[in-house]
N, C-alpha and C positions, 0 to 999 in steps of 0.2 A: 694320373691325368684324368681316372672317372669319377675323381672327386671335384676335379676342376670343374670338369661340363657340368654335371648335375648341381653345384653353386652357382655358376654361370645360368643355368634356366631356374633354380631357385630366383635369382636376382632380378633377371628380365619377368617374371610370373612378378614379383615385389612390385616392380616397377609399374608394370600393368596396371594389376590391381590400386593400385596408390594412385595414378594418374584420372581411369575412371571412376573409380570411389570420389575421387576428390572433385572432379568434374558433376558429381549430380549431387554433391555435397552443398556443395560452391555455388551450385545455382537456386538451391531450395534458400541457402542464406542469404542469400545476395536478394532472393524475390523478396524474401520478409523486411528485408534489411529496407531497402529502397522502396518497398508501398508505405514501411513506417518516416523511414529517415528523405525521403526523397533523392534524386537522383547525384545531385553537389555533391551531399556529404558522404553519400557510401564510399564514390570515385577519389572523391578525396582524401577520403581515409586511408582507401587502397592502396592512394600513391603515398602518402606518408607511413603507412608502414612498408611498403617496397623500400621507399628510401631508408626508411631505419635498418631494414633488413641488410640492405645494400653493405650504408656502415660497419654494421656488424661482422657480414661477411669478408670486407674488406681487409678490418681490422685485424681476421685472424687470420686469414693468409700474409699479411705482412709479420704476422708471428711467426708464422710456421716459414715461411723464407726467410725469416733472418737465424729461426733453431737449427734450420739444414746445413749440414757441412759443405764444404766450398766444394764444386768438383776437382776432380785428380786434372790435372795438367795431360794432354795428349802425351802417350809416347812417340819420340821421336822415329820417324822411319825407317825401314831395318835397311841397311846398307844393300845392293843388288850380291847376288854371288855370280860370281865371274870365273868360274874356277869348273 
């Protein structure tokens, strides 16, 4: 189980860091991006790869639910004991 937590705050420390990295990443590009390309095209762009991404991600969750085996049927309720 102290293999669990210490992966658990490995992942959340991942997460962090990927979130704010990416956040002043994203904005140094996006500055250059839009004084060159102007404000249309960057947004634009943005939202056509959102959307492509969308696709993508859609597409392989519809893989990966149709590779999953079907769940087990509930077992029936166990009779009361009366006895």
């Amino acid at each position: 189980m102290a293999q669990l937590a210490g992966a658990r705050g490995t992942a959340v420390s991942l997460f962090a860091f990927s979130l704010f990295a990416g956040s002043g990443a994203g904005a140094l590009l996006y500055a250059g991006a839009i004084d060159r390309f102007g404000y249309a095209a960057v947004f634009g762009a943005a939202g056509a790869l959102l959307g492509a991404y969308t696709a993508v991600t859609a597409r392989a969750l519809r893989r990966r639910v149709a590779a999953a085996p079907a769940p087990a049927a509930p077992a029936a309720p166990a009779a009361p004991d009366l006895a």
